[in-house]
TORKOL-294468 format. One record per residue: residue number from 1; x negated, y, z negated of N, C-alpha, C in turn. Coordinates in steps of 0.05 Angstrom, whole numbers. Atoms other than C-alpha are relative to their C-alpha. Layout:
% TORKOL-294468
<NUM <X Y Z> <X Y Z> <X Y Z>>;
...
//
This chain:
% TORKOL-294468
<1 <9 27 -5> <-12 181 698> <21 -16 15>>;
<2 <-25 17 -19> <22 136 749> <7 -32 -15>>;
<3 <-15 17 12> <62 83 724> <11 -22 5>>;
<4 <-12 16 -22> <81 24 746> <24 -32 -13>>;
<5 <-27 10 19> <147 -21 732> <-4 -32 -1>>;
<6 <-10 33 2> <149 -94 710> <24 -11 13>>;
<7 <-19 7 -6> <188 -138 738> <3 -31 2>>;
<8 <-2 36 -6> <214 -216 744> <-13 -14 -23>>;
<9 <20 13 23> <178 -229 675> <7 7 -29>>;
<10 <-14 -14 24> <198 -227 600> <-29 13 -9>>;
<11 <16 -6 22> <153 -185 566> <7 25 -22>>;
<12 <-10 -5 13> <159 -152 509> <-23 25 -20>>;
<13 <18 -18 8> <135 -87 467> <10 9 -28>>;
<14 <-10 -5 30> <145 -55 396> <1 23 -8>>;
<15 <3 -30 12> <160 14 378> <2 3 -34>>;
<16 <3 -18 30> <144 46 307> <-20 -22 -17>>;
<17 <15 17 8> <87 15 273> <-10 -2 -27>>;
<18 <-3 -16 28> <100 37 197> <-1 -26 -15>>;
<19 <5 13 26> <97 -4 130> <13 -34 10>>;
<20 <-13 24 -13> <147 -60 165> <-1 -7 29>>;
<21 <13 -7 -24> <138 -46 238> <-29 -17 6>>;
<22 <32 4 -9> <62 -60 240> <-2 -29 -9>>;
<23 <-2 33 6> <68 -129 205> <21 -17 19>>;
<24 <-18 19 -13> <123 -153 243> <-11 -3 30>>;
<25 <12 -4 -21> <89 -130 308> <-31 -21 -2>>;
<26 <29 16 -5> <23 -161 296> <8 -40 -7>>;
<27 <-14 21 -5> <66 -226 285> <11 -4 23>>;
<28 <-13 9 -29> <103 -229 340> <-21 10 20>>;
<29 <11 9 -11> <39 -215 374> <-14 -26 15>>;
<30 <18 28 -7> <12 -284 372> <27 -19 -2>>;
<31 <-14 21 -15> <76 -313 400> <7 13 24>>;
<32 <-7 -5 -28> <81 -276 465> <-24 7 11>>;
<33 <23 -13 -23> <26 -262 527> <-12 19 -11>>;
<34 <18 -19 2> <18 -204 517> <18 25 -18>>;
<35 <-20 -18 29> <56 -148 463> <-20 34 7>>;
<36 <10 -24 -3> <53 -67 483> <14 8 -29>>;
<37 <1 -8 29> <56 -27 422> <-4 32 11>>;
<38 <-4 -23 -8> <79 48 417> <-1 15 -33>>;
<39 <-14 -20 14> <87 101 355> <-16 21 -6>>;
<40 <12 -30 -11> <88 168 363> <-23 19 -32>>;
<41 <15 -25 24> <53 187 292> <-38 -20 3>>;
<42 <28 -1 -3> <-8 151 325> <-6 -35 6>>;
<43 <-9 35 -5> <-14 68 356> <-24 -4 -5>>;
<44 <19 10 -1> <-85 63 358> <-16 -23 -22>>;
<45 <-2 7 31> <-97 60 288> <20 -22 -13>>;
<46 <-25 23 7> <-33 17 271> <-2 -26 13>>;
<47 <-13 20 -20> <-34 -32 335> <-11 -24 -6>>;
<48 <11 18 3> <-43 -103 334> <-25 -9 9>>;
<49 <29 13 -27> <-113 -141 360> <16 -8 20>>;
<50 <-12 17 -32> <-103 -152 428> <24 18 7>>;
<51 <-22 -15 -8> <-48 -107 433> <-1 19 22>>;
<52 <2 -25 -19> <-34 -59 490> <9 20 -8>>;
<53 <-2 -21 17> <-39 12 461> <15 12 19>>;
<54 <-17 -22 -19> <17 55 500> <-3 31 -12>>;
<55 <12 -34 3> <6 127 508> <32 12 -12>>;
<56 <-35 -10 0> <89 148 511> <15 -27 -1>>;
<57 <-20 16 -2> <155 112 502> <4 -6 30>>;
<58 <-8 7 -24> <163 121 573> <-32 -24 17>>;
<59 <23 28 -5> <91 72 585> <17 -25 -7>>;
<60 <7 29 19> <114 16 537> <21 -7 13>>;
<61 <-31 4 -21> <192 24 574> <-13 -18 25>>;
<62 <10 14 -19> <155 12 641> <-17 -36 3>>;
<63 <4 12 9> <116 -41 613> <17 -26 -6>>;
<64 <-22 22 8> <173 -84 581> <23 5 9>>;
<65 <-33 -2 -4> <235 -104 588> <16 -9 -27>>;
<66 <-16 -1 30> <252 -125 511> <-27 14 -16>>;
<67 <17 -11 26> <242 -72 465> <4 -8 -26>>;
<68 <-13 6 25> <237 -85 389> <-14 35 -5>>;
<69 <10 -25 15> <246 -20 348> <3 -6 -34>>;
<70 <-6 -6 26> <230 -8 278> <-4 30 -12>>;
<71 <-1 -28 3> <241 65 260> <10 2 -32>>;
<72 <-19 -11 23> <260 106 195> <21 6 -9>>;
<73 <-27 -3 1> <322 122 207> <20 5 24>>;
<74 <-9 3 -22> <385 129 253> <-8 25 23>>;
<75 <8 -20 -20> <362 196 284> <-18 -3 16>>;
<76 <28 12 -15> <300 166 309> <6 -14 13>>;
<77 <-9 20 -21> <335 109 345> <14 18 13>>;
<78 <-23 -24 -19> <391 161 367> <-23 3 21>>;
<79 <22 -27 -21> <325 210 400> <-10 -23 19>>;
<80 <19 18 -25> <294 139 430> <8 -13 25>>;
<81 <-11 13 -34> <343 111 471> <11 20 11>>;
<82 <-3 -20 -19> <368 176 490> <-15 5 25>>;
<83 <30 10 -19> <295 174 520> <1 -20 22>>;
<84 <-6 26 -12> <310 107 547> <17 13 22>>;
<85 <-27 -6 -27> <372 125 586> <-9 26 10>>;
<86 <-4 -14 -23> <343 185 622> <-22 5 4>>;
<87 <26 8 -17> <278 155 644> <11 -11 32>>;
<88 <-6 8 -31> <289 147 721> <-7 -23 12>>;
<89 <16 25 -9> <246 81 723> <-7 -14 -28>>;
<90 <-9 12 21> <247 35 667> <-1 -35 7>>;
<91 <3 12 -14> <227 -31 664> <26 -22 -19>>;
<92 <-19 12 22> <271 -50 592> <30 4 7>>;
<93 <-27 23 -6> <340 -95 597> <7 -6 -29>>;
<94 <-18 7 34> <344 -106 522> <-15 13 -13>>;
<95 <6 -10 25> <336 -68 453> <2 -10 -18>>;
<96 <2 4 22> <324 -94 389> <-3 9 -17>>;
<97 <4 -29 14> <336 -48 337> <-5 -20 -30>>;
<98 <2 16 30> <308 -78 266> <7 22 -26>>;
<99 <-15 -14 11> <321 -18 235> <24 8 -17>>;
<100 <-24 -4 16> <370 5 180> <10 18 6>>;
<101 <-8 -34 -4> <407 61 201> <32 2 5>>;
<102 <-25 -8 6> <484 49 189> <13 0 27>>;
<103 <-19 17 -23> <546 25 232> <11 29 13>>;
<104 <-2 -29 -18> <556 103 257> <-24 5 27>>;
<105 <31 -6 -17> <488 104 288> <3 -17 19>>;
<106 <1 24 -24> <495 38 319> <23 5 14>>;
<107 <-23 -6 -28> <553 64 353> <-6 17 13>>;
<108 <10 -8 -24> <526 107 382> <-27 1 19>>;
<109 <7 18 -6> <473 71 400> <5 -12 11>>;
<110 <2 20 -17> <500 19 432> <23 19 30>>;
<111 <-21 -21 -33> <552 79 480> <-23 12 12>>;
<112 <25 -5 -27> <475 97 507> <-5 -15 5>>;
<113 <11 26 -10> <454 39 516> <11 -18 26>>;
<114 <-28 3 -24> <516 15 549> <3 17 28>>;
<115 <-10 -15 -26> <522 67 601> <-34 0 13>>;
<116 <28 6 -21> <448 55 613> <-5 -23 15>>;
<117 <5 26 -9> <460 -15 630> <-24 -23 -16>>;
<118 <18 11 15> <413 -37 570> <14 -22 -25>>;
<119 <-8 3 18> <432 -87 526> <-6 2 -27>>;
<120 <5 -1 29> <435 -81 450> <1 -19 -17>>;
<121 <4 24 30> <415 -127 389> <4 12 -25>>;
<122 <4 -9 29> <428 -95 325> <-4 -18 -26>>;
<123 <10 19 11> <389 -130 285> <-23 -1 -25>>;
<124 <10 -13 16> <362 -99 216> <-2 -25 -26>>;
<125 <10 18 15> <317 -147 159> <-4 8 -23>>;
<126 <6 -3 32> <312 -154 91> <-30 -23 -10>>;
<127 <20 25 0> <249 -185 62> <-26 23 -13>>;
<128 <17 -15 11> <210 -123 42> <-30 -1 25>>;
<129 <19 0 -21> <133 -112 75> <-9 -22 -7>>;
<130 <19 26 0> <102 -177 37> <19 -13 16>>;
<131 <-13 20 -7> <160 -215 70> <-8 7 42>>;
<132 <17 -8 -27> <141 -170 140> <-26 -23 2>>;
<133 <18 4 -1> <68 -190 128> <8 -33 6>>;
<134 <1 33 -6> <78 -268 124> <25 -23 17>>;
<135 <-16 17 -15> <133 -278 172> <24 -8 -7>>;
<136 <-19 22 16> <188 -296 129> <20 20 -11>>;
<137 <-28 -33 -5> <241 -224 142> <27 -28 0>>;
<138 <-29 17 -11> <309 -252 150> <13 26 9>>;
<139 <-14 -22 -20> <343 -224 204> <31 1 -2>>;
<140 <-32 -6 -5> <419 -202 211> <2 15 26>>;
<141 <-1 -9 -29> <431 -202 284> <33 0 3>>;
<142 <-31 -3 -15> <496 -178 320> <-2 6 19>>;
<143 <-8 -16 -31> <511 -163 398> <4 -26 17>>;
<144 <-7 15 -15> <521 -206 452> <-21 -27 -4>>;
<145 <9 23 8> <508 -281 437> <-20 -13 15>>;
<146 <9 18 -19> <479 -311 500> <-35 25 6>>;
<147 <32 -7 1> <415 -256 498> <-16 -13 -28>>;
<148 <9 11 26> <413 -270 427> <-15 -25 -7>>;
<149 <10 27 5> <402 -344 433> <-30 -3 21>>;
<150 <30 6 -22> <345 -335 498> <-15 15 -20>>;
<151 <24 -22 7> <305 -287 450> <-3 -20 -30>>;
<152 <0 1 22> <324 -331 387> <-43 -9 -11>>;
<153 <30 25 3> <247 -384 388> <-15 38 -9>>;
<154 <18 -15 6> <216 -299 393> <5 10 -28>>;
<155 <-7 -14 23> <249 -278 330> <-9 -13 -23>>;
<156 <10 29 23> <226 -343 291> <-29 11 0>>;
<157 <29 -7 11> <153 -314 296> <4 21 -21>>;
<158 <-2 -27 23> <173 -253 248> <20 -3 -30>>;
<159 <-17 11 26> <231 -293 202> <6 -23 1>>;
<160 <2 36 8> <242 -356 169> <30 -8 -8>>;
<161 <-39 -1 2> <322 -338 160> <8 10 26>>;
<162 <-10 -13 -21> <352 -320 227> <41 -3 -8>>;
<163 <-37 -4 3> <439 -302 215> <1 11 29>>;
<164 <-13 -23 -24> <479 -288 278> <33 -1 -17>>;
<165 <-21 1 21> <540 -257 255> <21 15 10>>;
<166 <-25 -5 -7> <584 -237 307> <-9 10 38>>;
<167 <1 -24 -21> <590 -200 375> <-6 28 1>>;
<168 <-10 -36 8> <607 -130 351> <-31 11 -6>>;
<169 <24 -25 13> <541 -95 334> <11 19 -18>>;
<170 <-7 -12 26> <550 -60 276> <-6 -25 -27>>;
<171 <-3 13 15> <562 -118 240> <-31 -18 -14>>;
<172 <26 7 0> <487 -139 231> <-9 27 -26>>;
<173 <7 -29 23> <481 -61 194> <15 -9 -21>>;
<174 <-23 -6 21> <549 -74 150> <-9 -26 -14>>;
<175 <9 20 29> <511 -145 117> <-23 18 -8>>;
<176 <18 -15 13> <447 -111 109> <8 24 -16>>;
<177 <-12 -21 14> <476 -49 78> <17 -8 -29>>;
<178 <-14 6 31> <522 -94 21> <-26 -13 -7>>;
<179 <11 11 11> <463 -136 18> <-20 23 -15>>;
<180 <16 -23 5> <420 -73 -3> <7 19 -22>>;
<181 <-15 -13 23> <474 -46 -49> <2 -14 -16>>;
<182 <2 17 19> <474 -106 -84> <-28 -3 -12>>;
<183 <25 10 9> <403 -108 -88> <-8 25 -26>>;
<184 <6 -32 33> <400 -25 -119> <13 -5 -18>>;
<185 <-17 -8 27> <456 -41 -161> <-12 -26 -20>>;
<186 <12 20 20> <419 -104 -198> <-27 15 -9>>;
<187 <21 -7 23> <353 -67 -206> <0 19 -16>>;
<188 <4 -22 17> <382 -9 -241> <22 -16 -22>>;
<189 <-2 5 25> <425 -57 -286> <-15 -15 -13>>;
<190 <21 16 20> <365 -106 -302> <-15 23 -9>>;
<191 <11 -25 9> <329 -33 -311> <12 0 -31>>;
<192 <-11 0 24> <380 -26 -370> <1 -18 -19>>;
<193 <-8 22 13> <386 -89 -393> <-30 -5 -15>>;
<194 <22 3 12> <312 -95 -402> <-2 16 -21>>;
<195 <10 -24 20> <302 -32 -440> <14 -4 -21>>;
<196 <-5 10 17> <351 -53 -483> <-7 -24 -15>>;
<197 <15 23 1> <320 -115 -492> <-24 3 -26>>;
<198 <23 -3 2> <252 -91 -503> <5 23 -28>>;
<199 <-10 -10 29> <291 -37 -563> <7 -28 -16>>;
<200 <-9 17 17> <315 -104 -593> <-25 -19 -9>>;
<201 <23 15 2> <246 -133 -598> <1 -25 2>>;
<202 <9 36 -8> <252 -193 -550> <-24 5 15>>;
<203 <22 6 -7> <189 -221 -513> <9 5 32>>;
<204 <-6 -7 -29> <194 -188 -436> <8 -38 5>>;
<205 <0 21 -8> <174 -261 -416> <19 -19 -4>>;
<206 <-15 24 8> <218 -297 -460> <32 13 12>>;
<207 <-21 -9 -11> <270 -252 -428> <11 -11 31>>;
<208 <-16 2 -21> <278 -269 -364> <-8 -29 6>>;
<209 <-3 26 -7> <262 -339 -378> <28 -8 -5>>;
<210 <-19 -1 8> <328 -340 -406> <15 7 23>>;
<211 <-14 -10 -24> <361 -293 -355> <5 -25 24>>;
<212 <-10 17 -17> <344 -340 -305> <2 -26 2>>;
<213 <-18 33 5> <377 -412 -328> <21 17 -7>>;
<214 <-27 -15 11> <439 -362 -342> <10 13 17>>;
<215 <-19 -7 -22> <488 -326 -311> <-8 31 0>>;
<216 <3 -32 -5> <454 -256 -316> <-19 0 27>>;
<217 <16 7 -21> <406 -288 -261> <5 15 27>>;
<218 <-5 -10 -21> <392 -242 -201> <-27 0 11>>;
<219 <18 -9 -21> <346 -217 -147> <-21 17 -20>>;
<220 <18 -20 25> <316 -174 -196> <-16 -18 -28>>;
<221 <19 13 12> <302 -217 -246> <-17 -21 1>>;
<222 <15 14 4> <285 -274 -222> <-35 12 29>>;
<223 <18 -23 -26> <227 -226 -163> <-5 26 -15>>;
<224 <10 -24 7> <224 -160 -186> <-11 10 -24>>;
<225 <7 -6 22> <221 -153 -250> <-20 -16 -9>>;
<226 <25 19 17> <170 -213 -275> <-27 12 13>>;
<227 <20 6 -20> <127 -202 -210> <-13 38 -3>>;
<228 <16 -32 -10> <122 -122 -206> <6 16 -27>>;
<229 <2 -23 22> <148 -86 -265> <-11 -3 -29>>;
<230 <15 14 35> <129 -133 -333> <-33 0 8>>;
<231 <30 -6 -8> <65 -128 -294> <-15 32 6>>;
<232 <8 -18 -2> <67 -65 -290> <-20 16 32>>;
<233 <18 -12 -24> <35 -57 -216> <25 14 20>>;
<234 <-21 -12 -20> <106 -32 -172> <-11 9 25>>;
<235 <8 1 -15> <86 -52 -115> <14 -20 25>>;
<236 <-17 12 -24> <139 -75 -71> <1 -2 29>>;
<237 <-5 -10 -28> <127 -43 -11> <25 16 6>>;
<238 <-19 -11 -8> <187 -10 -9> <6 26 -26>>;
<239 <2 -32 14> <202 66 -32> <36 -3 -15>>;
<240 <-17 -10 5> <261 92 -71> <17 20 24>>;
<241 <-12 -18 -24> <277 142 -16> <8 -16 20>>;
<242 <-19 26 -20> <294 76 31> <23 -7 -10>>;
<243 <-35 18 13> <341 47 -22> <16 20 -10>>;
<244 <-24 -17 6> <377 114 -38> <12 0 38>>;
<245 <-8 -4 -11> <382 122 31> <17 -25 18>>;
<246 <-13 32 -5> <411 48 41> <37 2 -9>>;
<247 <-19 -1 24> <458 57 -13> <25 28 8>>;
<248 <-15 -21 -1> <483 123 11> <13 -1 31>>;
<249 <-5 5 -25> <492 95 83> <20 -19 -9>>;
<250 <-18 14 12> <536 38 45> <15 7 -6>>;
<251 <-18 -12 6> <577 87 10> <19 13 27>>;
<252 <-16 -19 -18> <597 128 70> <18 -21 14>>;
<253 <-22 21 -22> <615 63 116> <24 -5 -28>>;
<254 <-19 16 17> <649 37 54> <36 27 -4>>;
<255 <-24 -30 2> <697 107 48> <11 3 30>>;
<256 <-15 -5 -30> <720 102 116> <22 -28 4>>;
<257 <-28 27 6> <760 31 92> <9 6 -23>>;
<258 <-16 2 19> <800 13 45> <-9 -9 -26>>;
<259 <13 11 20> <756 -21 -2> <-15 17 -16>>;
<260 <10 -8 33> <739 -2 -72> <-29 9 -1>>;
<261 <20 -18 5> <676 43 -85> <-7 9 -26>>;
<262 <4 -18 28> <678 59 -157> <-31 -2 -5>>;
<263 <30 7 18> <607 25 -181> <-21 20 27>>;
<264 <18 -22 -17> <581 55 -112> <-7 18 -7>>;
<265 <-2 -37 8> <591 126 -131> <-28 -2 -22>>;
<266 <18 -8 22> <551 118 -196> <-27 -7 12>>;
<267 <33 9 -11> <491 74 -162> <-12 24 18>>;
<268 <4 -22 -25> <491 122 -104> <-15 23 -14>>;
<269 <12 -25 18> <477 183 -160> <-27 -6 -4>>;
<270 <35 16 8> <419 137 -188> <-11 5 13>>;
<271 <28 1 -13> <383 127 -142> <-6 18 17>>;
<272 <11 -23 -6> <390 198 -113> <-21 14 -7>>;
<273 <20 -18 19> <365 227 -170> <-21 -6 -10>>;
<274 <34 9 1> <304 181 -174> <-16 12 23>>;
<275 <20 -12 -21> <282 194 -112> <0 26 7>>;
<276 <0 -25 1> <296 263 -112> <-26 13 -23>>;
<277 <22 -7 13> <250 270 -176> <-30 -13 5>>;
<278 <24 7 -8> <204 225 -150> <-1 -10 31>>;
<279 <-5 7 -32> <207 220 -77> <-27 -21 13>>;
<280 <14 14 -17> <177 160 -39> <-10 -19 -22>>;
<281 <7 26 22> <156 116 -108> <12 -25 9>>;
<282 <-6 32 -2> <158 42 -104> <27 -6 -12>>;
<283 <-23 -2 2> <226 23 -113> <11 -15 -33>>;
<284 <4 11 28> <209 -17 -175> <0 19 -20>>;
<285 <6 -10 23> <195 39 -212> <14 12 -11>>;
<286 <-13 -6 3> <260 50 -225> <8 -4 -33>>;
<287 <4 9 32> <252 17 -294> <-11 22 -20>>;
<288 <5 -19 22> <209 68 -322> <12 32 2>>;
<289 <-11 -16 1> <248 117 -293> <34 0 -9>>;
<290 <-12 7 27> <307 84 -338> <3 7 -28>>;
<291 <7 -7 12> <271 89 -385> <-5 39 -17>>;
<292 <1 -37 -4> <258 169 -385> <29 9 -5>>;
<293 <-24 -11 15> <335 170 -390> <4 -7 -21>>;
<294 <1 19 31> <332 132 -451> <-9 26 -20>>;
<295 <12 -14 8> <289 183 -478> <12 30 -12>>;
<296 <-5 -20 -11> <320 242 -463> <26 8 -15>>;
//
């Protein structure tokens, strides 16, 4: 199929159209013209209304000139802009990588990108899929400031927190990544804390009304735990096999400095060995899989 290149115009397209991907995309549809839409396990099915369904990466390239990617992991961004840089015609000038995939990846990442003449955003959200779905991700952007700020008004359709937080790319992965280790390492000690709890015969409810006017108050208790696990539905949107592999992307950058790792090590095990026994479970359900060691 012949192809033909954009030019003199922002427009803009969305690769990977998965659990976070497809919500963010069909948002940032209805603040630009027109929004091409690409992923390779199938767009038709996934794409937004109104969207332009791309056949290949090398369509949606031609097509735009800012891509946003949301992929599974760093090998998948690695394979895409590799793609990118040795397309002969090309109509994309900037990347947006929302993606989690660790300050290794984004380096190399941004040395294709670079020698393609493309610029890079590294720019990976926290917020889960309900926070996808209703617009309200918070972004951690890093790379060069002055694209950052012409694209900022498009990034406000998909989050209701926007951080810029440096030059350097990488640095956009290295908050998301503590913020993510902080997040595994609170739901596997409210995991404990509850179960202990719930052996001492307090009232779930009356528990974390307490918790949170107090200083045990976290992410977990005052979100995760009332909303998904005392309810029993774990339904976060988000898998265990994400947050081991969050956690285990945190450990590695963190071992290449100087800074302290002890509690890492042990979380890192956790939440291997959940998702290993239960691969892909809601990330919540880390509680009853607490529990089971309790047991045992």
């Amino acid at each position: 199929m012949s192809i033909q290149i954009q030019e003199n115009l922002e427009t803009f397209g969305f690769v990977g159209l998965g659990s976070m991907g497809g919500p963010m995309a069909t948002n940032l549809s209805k603040s630009v013209d027109k929004l091409s839409v690409f992923d390779l396990a199938g767009t038709k099915e996934r794409a937004p209304e109104n969207a332009l369904c791309c056949e290949s990466l090398e369509e949606i390239a031609a097509f735009c000139n800012t891509l946003f990617l949301s992929l599974p992991d760093g090998s998948d961004v690695i394979q895409t802009v590799l793609e990118l840089s040795n397309m002969k015609q090309t109509s994309c000038n900037t990347v947006i990588d929302t993606s989690t995939i660790g300050i290794d990846a984004v380096n190399q990442v941004q040395q294709v990108l670079d020698n393609s003449g493309i610029t890079y955003l590294d720019c990976p959200v926290s917020g889960g899929q309900s926070g996808a779905k209703a617009g309200t991700l918070t972004f951690m952007v890093s790379g060069p400031e002055n694209r950052f700020r012409e694209l900022e008004n498009i990034l406000k359709s998909m989050s209701s927190n926007i951080f810029y937080l440096g030059e350097k790319c990488g640095q956009g992965q290295a908050m998301k990544l503590l913020n993510n280790f902080l997040s595994g390492t609170a739901m596997l000690a409210t995991s404990e804390a509850y179960a202990f709890g719930i052996n001492q015969g307090l009232d779930p409810e009356q528990m974390f009304k307490v918790l949170n006017v107090s200083t045990g108050v976290n992410s977990a208790t005052l979100d995760k735990f009332p909303k998904q696990v005392a309810s029993q539905q774990y339904a976060a949107g988000f898998s265990n096999t994400m947050m081991s592999k969050d956690v285990t992307l945190f450990r590695e950058s963190v071992k290449k400095t100087k800074t302290l790792t002890t509690l890492g090590e042990m979380v890192q095990d956790f939440w291997e060995s959940f998702s290993r026994e239960e691969p892909d479970s809601d990330f919540t359900k880390i509680f009853p899989f607490v529990e089971k060691q309790n047991l045992k």
